[in-house]
Legacy VTK file of the C-alpha trace (Angstrom):
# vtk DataFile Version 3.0
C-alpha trace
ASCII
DATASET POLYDATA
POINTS 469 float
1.571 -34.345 4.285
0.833 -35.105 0.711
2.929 -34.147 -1.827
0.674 -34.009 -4.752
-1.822 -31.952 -4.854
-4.534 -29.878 -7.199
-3.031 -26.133 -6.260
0.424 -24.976 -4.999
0.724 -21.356 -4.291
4.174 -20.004 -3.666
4.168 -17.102 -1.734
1.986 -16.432 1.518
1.615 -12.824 1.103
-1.958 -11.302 1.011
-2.828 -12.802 -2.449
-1.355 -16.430 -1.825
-3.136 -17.089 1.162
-6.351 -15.598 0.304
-5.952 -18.018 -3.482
-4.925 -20.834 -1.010
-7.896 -20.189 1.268
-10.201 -20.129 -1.370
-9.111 -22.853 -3.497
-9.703 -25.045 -0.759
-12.764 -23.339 -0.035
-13.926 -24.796 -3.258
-12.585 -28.168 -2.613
-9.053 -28.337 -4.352
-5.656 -30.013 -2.560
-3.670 -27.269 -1.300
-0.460 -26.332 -0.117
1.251 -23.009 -0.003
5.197 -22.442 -0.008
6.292 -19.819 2.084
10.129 -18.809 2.761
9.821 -16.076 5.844
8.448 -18.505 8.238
5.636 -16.819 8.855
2.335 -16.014 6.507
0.914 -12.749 5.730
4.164 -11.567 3.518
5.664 -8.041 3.780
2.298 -6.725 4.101
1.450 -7.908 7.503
5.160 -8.571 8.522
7.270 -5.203 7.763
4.753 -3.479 5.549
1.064 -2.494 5.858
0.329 -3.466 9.393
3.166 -2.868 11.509
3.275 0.853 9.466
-0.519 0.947 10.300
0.353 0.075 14.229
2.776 2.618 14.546
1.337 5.351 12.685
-1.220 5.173 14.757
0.755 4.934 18.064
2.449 8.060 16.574
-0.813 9.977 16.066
-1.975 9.428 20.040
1.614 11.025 20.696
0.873 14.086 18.484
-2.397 13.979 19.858
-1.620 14.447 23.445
1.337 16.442 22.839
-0.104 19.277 20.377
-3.984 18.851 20.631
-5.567 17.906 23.792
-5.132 21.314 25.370
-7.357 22.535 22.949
-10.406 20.276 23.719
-9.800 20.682 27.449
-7.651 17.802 28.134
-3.976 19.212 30.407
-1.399 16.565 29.818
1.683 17.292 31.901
5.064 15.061 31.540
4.343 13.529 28.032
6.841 11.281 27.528
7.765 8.659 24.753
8.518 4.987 25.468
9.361 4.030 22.017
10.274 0.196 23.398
6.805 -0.424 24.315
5.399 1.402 20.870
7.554 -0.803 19.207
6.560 -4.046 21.492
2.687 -3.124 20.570
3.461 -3.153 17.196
4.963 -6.199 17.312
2.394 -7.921 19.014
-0.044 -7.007 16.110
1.556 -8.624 13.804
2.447 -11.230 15.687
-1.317 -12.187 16.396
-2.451 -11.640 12.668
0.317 -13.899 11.393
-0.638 -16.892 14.229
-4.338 -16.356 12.929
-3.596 -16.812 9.019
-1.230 -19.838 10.369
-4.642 -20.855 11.788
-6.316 -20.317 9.050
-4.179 -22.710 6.600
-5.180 -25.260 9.474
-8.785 -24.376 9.324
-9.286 -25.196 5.615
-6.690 -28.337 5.166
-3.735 -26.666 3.633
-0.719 -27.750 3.676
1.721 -24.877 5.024
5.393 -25.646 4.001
8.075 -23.619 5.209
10.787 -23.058 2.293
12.106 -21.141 -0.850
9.764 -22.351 -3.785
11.465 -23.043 -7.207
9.356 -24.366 -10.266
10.937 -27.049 -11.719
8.789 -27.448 -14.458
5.001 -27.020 -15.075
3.319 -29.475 -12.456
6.621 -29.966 -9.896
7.677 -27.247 -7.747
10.777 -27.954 -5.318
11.275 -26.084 -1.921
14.323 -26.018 -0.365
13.786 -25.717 3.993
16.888 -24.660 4.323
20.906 -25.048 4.976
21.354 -28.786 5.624
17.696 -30.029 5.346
16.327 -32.054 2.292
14.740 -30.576 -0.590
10.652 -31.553 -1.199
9.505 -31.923 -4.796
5.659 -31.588 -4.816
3.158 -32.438 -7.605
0.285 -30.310 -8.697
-1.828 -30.006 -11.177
-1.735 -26.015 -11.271
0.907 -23.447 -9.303
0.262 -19.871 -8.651
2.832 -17.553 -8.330
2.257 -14.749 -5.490
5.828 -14.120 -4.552
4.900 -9.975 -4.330
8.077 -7.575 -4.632
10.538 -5.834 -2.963
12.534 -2.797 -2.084
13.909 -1.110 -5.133
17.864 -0.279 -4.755
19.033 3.003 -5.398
21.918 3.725 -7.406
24.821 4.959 -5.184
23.271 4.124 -2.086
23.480 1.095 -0.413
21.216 0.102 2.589
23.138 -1.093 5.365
19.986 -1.321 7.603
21.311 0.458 10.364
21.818 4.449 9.081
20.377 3.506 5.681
17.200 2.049 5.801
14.904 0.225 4.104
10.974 0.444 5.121
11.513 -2.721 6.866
14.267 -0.824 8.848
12.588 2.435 9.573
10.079 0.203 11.117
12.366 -0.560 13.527
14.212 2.036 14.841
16.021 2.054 18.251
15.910 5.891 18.748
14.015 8.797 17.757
16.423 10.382 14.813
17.402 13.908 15.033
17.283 14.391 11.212
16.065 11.920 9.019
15.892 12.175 5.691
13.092 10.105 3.404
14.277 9.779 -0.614
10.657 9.218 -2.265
8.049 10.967 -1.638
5.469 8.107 -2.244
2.648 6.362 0.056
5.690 5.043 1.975
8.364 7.405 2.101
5.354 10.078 3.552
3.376 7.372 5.667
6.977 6.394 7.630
8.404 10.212 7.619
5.024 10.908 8.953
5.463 8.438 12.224
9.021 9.756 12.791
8.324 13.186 12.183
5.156 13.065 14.993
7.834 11.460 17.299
10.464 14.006 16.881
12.655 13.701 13.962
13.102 16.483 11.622
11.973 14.803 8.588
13.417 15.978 5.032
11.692 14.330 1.588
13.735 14.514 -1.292
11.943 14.086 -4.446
12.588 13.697 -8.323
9.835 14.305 -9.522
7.644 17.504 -9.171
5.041 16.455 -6.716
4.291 14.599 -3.521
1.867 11.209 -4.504
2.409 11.114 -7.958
0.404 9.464 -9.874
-2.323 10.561 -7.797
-4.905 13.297 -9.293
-3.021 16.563 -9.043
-5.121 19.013 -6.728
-4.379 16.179 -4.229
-1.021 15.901 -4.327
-0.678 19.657 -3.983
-2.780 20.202 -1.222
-1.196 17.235 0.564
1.998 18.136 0.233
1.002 21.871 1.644
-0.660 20.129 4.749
1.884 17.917 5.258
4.615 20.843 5.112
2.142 22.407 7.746
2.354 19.870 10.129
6.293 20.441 10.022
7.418 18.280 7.066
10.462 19.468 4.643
10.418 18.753 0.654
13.101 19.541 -1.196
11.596 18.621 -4.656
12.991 18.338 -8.612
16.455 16.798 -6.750
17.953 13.500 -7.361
20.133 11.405 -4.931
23.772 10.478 -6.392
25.465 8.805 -3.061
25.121 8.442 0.642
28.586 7.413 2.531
27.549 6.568 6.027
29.761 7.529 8.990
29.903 7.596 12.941
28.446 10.993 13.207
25.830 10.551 10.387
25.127 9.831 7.009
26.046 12.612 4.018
24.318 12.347 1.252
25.049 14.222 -2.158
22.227 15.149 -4.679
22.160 16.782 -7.558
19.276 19.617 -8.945
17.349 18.024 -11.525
17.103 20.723 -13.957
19.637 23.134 -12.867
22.361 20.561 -12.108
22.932 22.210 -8.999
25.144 19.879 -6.780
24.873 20.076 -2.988
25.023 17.921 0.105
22.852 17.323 3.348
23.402 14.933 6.643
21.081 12.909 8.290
21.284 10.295 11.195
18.956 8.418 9.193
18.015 7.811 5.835
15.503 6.312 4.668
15.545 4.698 0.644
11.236 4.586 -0.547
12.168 4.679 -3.810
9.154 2.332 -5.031
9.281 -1.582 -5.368
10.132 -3.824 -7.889
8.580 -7.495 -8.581
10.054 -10.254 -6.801
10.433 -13.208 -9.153
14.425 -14.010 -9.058
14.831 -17.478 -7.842
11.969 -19.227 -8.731
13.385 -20.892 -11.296
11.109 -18.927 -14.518
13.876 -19.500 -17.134
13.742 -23.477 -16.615
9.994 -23.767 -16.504
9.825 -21.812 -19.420
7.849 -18.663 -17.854
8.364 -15.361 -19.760
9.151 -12.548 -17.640
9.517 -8.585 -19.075
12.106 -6.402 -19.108
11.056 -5.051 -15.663
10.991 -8.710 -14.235
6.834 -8.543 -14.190
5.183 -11.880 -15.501
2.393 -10.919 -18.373
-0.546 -13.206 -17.383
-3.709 -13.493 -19.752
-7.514 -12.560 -18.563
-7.523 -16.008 -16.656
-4.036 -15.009 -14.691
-2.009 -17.617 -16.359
1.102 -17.633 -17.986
2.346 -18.404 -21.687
3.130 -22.155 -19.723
-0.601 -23.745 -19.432
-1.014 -24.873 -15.760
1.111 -21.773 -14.284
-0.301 -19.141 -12.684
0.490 -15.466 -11.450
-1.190 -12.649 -9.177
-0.675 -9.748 -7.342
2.714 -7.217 -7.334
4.535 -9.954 -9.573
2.160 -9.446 -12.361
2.092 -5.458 -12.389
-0.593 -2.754 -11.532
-1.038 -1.312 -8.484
1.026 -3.106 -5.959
-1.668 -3.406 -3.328
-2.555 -5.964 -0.638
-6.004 -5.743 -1.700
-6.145 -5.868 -5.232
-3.645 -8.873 -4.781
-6.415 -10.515 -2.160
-9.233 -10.007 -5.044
-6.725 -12.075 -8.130
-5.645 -14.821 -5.551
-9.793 -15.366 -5.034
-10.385 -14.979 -8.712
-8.052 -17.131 -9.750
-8.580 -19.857 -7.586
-12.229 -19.762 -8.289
-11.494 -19.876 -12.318
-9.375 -22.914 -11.527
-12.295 -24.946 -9.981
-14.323 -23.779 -13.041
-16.138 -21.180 -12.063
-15.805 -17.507 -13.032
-14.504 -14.320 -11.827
-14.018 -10.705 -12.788
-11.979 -7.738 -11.295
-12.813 -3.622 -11.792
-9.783 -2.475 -11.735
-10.720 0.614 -12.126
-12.736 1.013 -8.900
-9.508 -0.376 -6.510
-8.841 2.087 -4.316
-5.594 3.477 -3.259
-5.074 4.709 0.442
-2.676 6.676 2.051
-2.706 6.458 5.941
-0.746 9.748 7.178
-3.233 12.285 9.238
-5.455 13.408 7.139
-5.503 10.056 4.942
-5.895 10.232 1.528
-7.748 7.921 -0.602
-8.904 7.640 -4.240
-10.601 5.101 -6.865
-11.141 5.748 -10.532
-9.615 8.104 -12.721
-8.385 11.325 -11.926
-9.135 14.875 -13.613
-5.779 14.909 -15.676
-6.585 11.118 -16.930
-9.919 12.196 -17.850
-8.769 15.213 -19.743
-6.086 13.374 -21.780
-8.397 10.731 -22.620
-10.587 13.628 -23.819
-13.391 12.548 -21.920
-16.112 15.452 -20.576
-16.941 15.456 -17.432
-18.587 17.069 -14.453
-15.915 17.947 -10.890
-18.411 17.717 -7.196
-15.537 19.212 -4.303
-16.927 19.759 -0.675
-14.904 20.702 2.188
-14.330 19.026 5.278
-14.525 22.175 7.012
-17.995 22.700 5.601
-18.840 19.317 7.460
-20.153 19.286 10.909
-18.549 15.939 11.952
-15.155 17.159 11.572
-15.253 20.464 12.584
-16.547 18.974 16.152
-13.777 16.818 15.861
-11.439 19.433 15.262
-10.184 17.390 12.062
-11.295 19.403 9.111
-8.648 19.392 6.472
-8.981 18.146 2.595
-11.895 17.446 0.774
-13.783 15.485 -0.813
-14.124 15.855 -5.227
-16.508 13.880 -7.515
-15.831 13.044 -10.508
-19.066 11.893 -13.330
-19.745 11.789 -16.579
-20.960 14.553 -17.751
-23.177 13.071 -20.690
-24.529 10.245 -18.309
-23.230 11.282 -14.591
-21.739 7.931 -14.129
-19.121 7.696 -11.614
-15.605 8.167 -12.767
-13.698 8.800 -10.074
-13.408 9.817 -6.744
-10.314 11.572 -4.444
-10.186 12.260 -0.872
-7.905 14.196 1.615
-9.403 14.288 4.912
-10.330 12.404 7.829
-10.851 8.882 7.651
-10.692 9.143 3.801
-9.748 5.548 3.445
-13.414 4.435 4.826
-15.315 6.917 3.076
-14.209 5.994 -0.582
-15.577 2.892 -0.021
-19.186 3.700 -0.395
-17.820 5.344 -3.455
-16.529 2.041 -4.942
-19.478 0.298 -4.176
-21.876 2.823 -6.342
-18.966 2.576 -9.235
-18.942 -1.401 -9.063
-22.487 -1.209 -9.646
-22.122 1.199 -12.576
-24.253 3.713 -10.437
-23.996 7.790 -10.323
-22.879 10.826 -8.239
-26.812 11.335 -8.755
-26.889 7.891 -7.064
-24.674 8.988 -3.789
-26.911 12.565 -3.709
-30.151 10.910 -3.066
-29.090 8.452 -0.444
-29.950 9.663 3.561
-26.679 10.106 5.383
-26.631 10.339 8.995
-26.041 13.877 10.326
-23.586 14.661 11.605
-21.266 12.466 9.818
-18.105 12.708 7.820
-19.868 10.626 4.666
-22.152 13.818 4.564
-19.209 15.584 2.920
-19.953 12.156 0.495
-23.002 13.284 -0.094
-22.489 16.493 -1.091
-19.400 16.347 -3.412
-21.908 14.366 -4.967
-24.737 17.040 -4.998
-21.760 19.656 -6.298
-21.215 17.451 -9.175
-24.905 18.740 -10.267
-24.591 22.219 -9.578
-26.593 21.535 -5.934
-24.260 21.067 -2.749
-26.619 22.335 -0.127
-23.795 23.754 2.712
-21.171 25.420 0.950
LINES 1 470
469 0 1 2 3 4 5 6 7 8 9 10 11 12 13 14 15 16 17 18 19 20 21 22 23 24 25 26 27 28 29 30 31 32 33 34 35 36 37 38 39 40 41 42 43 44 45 46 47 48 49 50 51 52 53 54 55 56 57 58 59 60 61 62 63 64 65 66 67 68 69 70 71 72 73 74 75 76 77 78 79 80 81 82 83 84 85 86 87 88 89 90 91 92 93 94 95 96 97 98 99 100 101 102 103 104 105 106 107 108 109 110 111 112 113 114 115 116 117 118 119 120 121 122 123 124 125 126 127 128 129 130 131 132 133 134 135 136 137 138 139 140 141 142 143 144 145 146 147 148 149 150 151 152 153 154 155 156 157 158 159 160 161 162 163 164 165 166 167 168 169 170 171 172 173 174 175 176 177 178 179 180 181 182 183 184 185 186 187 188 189 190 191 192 193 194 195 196 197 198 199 200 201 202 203 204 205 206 207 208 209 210 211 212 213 214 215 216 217 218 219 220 221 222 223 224 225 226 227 228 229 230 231 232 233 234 235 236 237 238 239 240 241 242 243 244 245 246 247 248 249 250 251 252 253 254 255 256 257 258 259 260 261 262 263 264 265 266 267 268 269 270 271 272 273 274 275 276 277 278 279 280 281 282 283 284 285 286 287 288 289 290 291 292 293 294 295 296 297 298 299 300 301 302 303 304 305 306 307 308 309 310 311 312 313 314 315 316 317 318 319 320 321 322 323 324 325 326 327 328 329 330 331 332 333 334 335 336 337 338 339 340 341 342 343 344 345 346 347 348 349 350 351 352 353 354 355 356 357 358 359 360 361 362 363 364 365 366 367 368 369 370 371 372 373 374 375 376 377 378 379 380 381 382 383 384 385 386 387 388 389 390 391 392 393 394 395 396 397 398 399 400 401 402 403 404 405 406 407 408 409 410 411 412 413 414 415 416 417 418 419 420 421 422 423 424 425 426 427 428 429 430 431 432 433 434 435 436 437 438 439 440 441 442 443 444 445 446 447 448 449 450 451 452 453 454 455 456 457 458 459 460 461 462 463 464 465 466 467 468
């Protein structure tokens, strides 16, 4: 194993290995410095996928348990083996992480376990472990793609047993009685959802007005209506001040956020989804010179580097949405701009998806952006239960909403509660990355019957001319 070398990426996370991968695609020394022991970062190993797994898992359960009957199917004697949902789970991410191991063997990389520190611009030293000798490796450039972590809350401390963590709730022995879920994010609704289908009572507890925020507004509402339909509590506006954990459960007290109003609640579980911060502590920034902002996020320039020439960053370290893919698309980009070449990012047509049941999904502005940036614009919204694909499927929540230009009928934005949103705004993104228009989408044959119909014609709306509704 070398130890100089043209690229060092610290961090295998979506965003290292996929810079690593194509760095040496294009013919540059590589080695990436990862300290889990296995690739694919909190993504693959307590994040996306395993959440993906069981949510799905979780779904069949519901599934058999609440909807079968109704398309004919008698299931008698459900039962729930949460050891072997849990060992399936596992097994996916075990697979995915052996194939991106493969993968650094496929293209020449060098894959060294370790905790990456930058010494200085060009040496990076990683430490194995207790009692093993430290590595000092040269390179001519270093990209940081360390990701983040859980953000703490104030007053409550996780203790990964009755206080959780989403690496935690991924893991849970037993089905909890009551559970409660403080944020009422992509997470904290994607985890309560898994628990909830299983048999928790699931409480969210929420600062802020709204479930999603962030997201456009008529989405949020409606998904926080379905979701309270399905059985989900929100207790909204109400801020967490202290858990104390104990044998018979966990008590936490919270505190109105307007009125004041101070009360308490118990759970057997709690979960913290607060949101994540940046995770660029120990990498030795200060030494090497690297400036890093008041929320620990490392400003880059349009090229990804760093105010120290030769240092790189991508993905959650450098700010925006903290997403696997968006991370995938910088670590690509910036490897190619390394070997000279060029690269660009939309980051405007990134979608963000949200994989409870229905998903939710959305790319480009939403209506309340649009109006503050004073921007006119023409709103397409078509039903699912207008849609012929989902009402056979029995799956006809949400809908789908268009958002153009109103001067041009460019695409905007797009935002999607329904069922298998988080395909369909895909051929969404595709028409926006090509600067194309909801006229664009309208003219295009889809297949009938087919959930992108409802596509089609939030597309048609968006000109006045949505055919079934």
């Amino acid at each position: 194993m070398s130890d100089k070398y043209d690229l060092v990426v610290i961090g295998g996370g979506p965003g290292g290995y996929v810079g690593a991968i194509r760095a040496a695609q294009l013919g540059l020394k590589t080695a990436i410095v990862e300290m889990r022991g296995t690739l694919g970062g909190t993504c693959l190993n307590v994040g996306c996928i395993p959440s993906k797994a069981l949510l799905q898992s979780s779904h069949h359960f519901e599934m058999a348990d609440k909807e079968f009957e109704h398309h004919g199917v008698d299931v008698s004697g459900l039962k729930l083996n949460l050891k072997t949902m849990l060992g399936r789970k596992e097994k996916v991410v075990d697979d995915l992480t052996k194939g991106i191991e493969f993968l650094m063997k496929k293209n020449k990389i060098d894959y060294i376990v370790g905790a990456g520190e930058i010494i200085e611009a060009g040496k990076v030293s990683v430490s194995p472990g207790k009692g093993k000798k430290k590595q000092v490796l040269e390179t001519e450039n270093i990209i940081i793609a360390t990701g983040s972590e859980v953000t703490p809350l104030k007053g409550v401390k996780i203790d990964k047993k009755q206080i959780v963590s989403s690496t935690g709730a991924l893991s849970l022995i037993k089905v909890p009685k009551e559970m409660v879920v403080i944020g009422a994010g992509v997470i904290g609704l994607e985890l309560g959802s898994v628990w909830r289908r299983l048999g928790a009572n699931v409480t969210v507890v929420e600062f802020l007005d709204v479930a999603l925020p962030g997201m456009d507004a008529e989405v949020s509402k409606n998904m926080q209506r379905i979701l309270k339909k399905q059985g989900m509590n929100f207790k909204m506006k109400t801020m967490v001040t202290g858990a104390k954990p104990a044998r018979g459960g966990v008590t936490l007290t919270m505190q109105g956020r307007d009125d004041k109003k101070k009360e308490t609640m118990k759970a057997d579980v709690v979960l913290v989804a607060i949101g994540r911060r940046p995770f660029t502590d120990k990498l030795g920034l200060d030494k090497a010179g690297v400036t890093v902002d008041e929320r620990g996020f490392i400003p880059v320039d349009e090229d990804f580097q760093t105010n120290v020439p030769g240092i790189y960053a991508i993905g959650d370290v450098i700010g925006g949405a903290m997403l696997a893919h968006k991370a995938e698309d910088e670590g690509a980009v910036c490897a190619e701009i390394l070997s000279g070449e060029t690269g660009h990012i939309d980051y405007d047509s990134i979608p963000g998806i949200v994989y409870t049941h229905p998903e939710v999904a959305a790319a480009g502005k939403t209506e309340e952006q649009l109006k503050e940036a004073g921007i006119e614009y023409n709103s397409g919204k078509f039903p699912f239960s207008a849609n012929s694909r989902a009402r056979c499927n029995a799956d006809a929540d949400g809908f789908v909403k268009i958002l153009s230009d109103k001067a041009t009928d460019r695409l905007l934005g797009c935002h999607i509660i329904g069922p298998q949103a988080g395909d369909l705004i895909q051929e969404v993104v595709n028409v926006m990355e090509f600067g194309g228009s909801a006229e664009d989408i309208a003219r295009i044959c889809h297949g009938h019957p087919g959930l992108p119909e409802a596509v089609k014609e939030a597309a048609m709306a968006a000109g006045g001319r949505a055919i079934h509704i």
